[in-house]
N, C-alpha and C positions, 0 to 999 in steps of 0.2 A: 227535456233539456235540449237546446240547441247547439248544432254541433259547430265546434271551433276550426275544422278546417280551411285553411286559405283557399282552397275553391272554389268554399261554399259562403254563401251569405247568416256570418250564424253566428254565435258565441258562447262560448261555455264561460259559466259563471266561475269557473275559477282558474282564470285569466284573467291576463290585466285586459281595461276596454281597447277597443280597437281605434283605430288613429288616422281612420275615414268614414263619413258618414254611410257608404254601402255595408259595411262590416256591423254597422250599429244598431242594434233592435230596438223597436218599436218601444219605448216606456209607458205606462198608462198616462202620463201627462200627453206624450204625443198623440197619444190614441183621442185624450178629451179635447184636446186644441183640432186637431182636425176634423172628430166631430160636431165641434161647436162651427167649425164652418159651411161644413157641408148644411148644420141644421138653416144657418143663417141663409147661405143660395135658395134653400126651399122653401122658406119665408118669402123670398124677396119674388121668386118665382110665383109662390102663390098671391101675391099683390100684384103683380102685372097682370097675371093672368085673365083677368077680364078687360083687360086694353091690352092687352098683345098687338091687335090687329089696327090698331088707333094708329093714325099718320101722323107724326112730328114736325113734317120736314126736312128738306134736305138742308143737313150743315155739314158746310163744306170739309171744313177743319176737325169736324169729329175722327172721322175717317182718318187720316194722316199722324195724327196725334197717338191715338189708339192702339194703332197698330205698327208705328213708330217704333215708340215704346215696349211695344209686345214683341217685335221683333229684338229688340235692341236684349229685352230681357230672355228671353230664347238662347240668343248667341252667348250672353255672360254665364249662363246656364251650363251650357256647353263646355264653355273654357275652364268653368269651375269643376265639371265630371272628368272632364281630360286631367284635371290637376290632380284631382281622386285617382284615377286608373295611373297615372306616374308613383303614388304612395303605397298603390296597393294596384297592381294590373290583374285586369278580371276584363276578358270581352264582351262582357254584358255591360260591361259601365262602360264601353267604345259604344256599343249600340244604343246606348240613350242619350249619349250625346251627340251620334250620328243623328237622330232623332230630333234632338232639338235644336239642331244645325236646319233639317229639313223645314222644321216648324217658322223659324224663325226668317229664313229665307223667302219663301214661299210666300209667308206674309207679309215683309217688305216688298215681293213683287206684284201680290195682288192689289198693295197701296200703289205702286207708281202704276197698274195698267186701269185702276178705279176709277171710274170718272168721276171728275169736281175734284179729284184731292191734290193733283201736284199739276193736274191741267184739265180743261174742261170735257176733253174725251179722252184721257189719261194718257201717259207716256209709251206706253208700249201696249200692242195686242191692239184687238180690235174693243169698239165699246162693248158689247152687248158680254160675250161668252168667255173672254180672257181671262177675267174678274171671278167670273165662277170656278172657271178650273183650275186655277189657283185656289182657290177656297177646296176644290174637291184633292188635290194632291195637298194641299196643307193639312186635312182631316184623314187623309188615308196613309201618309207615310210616317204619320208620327203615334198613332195607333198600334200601326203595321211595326212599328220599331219597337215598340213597348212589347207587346207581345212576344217578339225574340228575345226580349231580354229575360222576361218570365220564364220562358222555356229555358235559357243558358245558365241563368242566374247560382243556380245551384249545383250547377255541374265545372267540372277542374275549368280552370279559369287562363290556369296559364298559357302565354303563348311561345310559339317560338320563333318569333320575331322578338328584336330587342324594345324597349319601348318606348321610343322614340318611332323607330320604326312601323310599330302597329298603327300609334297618333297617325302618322303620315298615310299611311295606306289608306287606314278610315279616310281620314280629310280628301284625299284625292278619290277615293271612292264616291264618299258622299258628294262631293261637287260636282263631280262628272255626273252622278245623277240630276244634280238638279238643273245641271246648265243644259242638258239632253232633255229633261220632261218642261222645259222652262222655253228652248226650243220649239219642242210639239203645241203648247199649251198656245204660245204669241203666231209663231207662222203657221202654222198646220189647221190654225182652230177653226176653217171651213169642212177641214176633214172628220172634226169631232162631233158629237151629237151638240146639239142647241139645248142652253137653257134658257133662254132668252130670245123671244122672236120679231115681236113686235113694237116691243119697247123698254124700259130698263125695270117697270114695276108690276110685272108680269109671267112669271115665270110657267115652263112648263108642267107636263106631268112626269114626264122623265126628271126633271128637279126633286121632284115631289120622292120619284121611286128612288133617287139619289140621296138623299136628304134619309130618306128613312133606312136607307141599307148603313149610310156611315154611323148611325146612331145603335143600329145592331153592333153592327163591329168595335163601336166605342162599350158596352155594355158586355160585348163576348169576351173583349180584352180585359175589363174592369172584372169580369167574373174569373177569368184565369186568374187573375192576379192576387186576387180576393184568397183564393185556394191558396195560392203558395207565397202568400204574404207572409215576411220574416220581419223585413227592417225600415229604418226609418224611410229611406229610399223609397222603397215601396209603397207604405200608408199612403208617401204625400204625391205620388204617382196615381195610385187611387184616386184622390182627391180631383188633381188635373185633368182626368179622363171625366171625374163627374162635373166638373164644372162647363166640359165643353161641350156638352151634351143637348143646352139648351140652343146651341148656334143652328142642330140639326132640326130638332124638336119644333123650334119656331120657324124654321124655312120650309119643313112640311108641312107647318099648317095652313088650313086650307084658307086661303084669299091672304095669307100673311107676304108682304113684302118688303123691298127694302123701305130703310127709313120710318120705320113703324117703331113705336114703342117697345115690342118683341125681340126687333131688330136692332134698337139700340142697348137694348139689355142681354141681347145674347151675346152683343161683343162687348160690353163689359164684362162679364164673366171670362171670355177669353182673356179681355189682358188679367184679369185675377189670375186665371190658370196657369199663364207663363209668369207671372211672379212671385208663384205660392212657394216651387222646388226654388227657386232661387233663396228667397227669404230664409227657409228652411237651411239650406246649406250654409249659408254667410253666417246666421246666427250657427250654427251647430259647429261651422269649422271655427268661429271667433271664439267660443265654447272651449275646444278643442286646445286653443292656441292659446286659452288663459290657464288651461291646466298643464301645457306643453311649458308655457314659461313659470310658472310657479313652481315645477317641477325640477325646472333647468336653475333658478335660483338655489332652491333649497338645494341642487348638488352641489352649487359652488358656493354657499354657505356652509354646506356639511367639509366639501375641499378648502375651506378657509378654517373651520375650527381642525381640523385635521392636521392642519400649520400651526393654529396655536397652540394647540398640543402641546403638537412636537417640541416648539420653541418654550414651553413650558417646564416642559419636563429635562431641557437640556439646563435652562436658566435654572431650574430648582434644584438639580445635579450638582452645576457650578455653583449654586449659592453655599447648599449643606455641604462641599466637601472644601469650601476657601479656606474652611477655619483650620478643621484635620492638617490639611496639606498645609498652612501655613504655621504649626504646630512643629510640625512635621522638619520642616524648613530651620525654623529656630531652633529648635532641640540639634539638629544635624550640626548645625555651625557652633553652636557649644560644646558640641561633645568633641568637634575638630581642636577646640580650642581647648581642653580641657585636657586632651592626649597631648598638647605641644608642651602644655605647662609643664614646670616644675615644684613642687614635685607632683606625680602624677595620681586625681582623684579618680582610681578605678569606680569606685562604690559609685560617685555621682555618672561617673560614664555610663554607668552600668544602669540606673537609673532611667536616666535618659535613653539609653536604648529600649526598655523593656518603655517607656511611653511614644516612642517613634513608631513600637508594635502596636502597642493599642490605638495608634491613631491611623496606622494601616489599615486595622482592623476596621475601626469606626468607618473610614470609607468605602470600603466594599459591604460595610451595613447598610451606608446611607445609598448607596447606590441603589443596592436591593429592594431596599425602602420607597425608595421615589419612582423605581420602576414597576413595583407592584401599586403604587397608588394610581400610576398613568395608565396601567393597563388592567385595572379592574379587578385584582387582584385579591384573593384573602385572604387577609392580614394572621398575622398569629398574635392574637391577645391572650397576655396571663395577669396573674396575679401580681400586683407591684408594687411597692411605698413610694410614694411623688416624693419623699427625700431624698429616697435612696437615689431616686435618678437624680435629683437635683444636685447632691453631692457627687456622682461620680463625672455630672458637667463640670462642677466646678474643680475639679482634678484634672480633666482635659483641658479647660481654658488656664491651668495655672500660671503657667508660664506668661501666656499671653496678658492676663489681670496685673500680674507682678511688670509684664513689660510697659504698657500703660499707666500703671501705678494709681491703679483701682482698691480702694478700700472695702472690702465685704463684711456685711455684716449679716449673720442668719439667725434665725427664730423659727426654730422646729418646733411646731407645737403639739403634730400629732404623730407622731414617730411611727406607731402601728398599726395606722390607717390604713389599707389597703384597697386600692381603685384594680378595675378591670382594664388592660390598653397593654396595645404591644410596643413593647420594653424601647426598640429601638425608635418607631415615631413618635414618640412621646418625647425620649432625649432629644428629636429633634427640635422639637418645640421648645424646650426649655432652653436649650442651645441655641435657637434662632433670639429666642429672647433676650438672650445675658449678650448673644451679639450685640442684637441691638439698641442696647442699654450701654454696653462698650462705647459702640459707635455717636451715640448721641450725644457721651458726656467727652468727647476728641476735643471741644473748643472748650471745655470746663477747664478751669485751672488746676493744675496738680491739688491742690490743698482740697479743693471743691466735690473731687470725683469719690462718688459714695454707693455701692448697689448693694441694696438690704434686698434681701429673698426671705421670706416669711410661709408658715402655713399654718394655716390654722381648720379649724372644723364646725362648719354651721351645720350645727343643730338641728334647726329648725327644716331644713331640706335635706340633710343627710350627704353634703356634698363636703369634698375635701376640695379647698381654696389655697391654691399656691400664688403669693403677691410678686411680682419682681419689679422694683423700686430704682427710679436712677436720678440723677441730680443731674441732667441735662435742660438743656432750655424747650423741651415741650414740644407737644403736634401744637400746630394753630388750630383755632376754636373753628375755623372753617374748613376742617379735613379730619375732625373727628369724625364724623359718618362715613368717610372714606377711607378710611386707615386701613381696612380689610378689603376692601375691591381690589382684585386682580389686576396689575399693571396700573396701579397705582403708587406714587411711591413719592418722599418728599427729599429722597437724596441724591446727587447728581450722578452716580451712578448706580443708582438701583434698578433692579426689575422689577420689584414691586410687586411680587410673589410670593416670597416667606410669610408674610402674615395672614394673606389668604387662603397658603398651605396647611397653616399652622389651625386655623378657624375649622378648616376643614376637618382635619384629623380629630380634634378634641369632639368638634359635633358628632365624628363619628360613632364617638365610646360616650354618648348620651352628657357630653358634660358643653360649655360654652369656653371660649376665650372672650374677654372684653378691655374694653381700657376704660378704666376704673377711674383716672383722674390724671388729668394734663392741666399742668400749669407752668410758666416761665422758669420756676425752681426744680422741674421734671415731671416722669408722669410715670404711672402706676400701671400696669398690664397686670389681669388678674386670668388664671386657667382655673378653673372648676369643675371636678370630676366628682361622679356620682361614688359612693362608698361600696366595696364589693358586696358587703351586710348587705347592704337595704338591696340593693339588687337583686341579689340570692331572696330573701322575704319578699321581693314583689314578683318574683316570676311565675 
């Protein structure tokens, strides 16, 4: 198992993944994508291979294009590892993109000192040897950097520089180097050995012993790395050391020179090799940043139903306790009026007070009620007859039905039925219904306003059926499917909650709420609850 600390290049699988590509291991997918390419370069390798040595011609534009490019992706390389090491600071991710600072560099100035590419005996340096030593500081410092990072990669990481600061040191490090060996390379290079003597397609044997020592060292690095390869970083580092392998391979062979077949394929592979880690990083951090932002959505989706919650369970508070407190309200001001009278009706005062307790009561039920339903709570379900609750709603709403001047009419049919459901969510549901049965039939004429409450007992399912009946003007035929969605609602000041609360609850105790029948003369709400019997016989 590999180990998860920040030092180190590693991961233990039970952590969440890590949130830079140096931190992220190798998957077998990444393992067969960069085996498929490496197989591909040695295909492509073994078909040149018998015209390695075959001359092309000089084109001008190759050159410049090329390596253009190959630089251009070097440096974005770079900027992308420096963005790495600010997420996650580890000195070994400064040393590879120190590295590929050098790479990239280097090769922009072996294009401007090349001849034929930006001028006919190039920009800087002299023709013959400038061109090479750039070639030879572009294959030796970016090797040479990989290899440090092999060796640091798994040791404490941290620095004590801030990291800003570290960026900067690198960056001035690394330039001061190259603007010094970039120096030696353009004015000194009578003082350096010659790769080139007599002409530009000729090289020496010294080339030859050059050529083959940076091809060791690309191979020695490739073998350390191979040993302590961990993570993504690494595979596709592998990868770029082998790709660049044949720039060496075809400049020692013997009689191979520039503008050869060998030679234009050897630096194709170089620009592969500086756009392999790039690719890799751009897809793996875009990767990264689709599971960052689906991430970051789903919080503030989870922090948006968090709000509706809230606002749910305050709205279904206010809804279940308007009625109580507005019980509450009327009964008070009767009983004020009933102490002023003459002569004075204790018994009725007295009445009235013992229903101002129970509607106390009822609200610190329903309270109870609606805060154990938001917060996941378990309910206490007993034993219960859906009359008896029905009847003791219809005692609570007395006042209220006589204040409206509601006519009831009831039909018990199954008196000793007995359903499974806790006593006070269930009143609420019958409660929210006779509300809204109230409410519906406000623009009915007095003579008009009629709530029949029925039950009866189907047989055939074993369910007890409570009907509640109004003589209001009806859902419309295009908000019957939506009559139960949440925050839906067809009154001007509803929230559009009670009936979805109410849905809820009843499915919880295995039975259904539905509306049975809407039409312009009213509409029918039917709850359905399973019989405690068959329960008991199916468990």
């Amino acid at each position: 198992m590999l180990k998860a600390n920040t030092g180190q290049f590693g991961l233990n699988a039970e952590h969440d993944p890590p949130m830079v590509v140096a931190l992220m291991p190798s998957t077998q997918r990444h393992r067969t994508v960069a085996i498929g390419v490496v197989v591909v370069m040695l295909a492509v390798s073994a078909l040149v291979a018998p015209f390695v040595n075959r001359q092309i011609g000089k084109i001008d534009s190759f050159l410049p294009v090329v390596q253009t490019v190959t630089s251009a992706a070097d440096l974005l390389t770079a900027t992308l590892l420096f963005a790495q090491y600010s997420v996650q600071p580890h000195r070994a991710l400064l040393v590879v993109a120190g590295g590929y600072i050098f790479a990239g560099s280097f090769a922009f100035l072996q294009t401007l000192s090349f001849p034929g590419s930006y001028a006919p005996n190039g920009l800087i340096g002299d023709v013959y040897n400038t061109p090479a030593w750039f070639f030879v500081l572009w294959y030796t410092t970016f090797p040479l950097s990989i290899l440090v990072y092999a060796l640091l990669k798994d040791r404490g990481g941290g620095s004590r520089f801030s990291t800003t600061a570290s960026m900067a040191t690198t960056l001035i490090s690394v330039f001061a180097a190259i603007a010094l060996l970039s120096w030696v390379a353009i004015a000194e290079t009578r003082r350096l050995p010659s790769f080139f003597t007599t002409g530009l397609m000729l090289q020496t044997s010294l080339s030859n012993q050059f050529n083959i020592g940076l091809s060791l060292l690309g191979c020695f690095v490739l073998l350390v790395l191979f040993v302590r390869r961990r993570t993504v970083l690494d595979l596709w580092l592998m990868v770029t050391l082998f790709a660049a392998l044949p720039n060496f391979l075809v400049a020692a062979y013997e009689g191979s020179a520039r503008f050869s077949v060998g030679w234009y394929t050897a630096r194709g592979f170089a620009l592969i090799a500086s756009c392999m880690l790039l690719s890799v990083l751009v897809t793996e951090m875009i990767v990264l940043y689709s599971r960052l932002a689906s991430a970051l959505v789903m919080q503030r989706r989870e922090r948006s139903n968090r709000f509706v919650s809230i606002d749910a369970a305050t709205a279904a508070i206010a809804h279940e306790i308007g009625s109580p407190l507005g019980a509450i309200t009327l009964n008070a001001n009767t009983a004020r009026q009933l102490l002023v009278a003459q002569p004075r009706r204790l018994d009725e005062v007295n009445a009235i007070l013992r229903n101002i307790e129970e509607d106390s009561l009822r609200v610190n039920a329903t309270i109870t009620s609606v805060r154990g339903l938001f917060k996941g709570a378990v309910d206490q379900p007993a034993t219960i007859s859906v009359e008896g609750v029905a009847r003791q709603v219809l005692r609570l709403l007395q006042h209220e039905l006589q204040f409206n001047g509601m006519l009831v009419a009831t039909d018990f049919r199954v008196e000793l039925s007995l359903v499974r459901a806790d006593p006070i969510q269930l009143q609420q549901v019958i409660l929210n219904l006779f509300k809204n049965a109230i409410e519906a039939m406000a623009s009915t004429s007095l003579n008009g306003r009629r709530l029949n409450i029925a039950t009866r007992l189907d047989e055939r399912s074993s369910f007890v059926l409570l009907s509640v009946q109004d003589t209001g003007r009806g859902v419309p035929p295009q908000h019957h499917d939506r009559i139960f969605d949440a925050f839906f609602t067809t009154k001007p000041s509803g929230m559009g909650l009670g009936l979805a609360i109410c849905r809820t609850i009843i499915e919880r105790y295995g039975g259904r709420l539905v509306l049975a029948k809407s039409s312009p003369q009213g509409s029918t709400f039917e709850i359905a609850l399973p019989l405690e019997d068959d329960r008991r016989g199916s468990a």
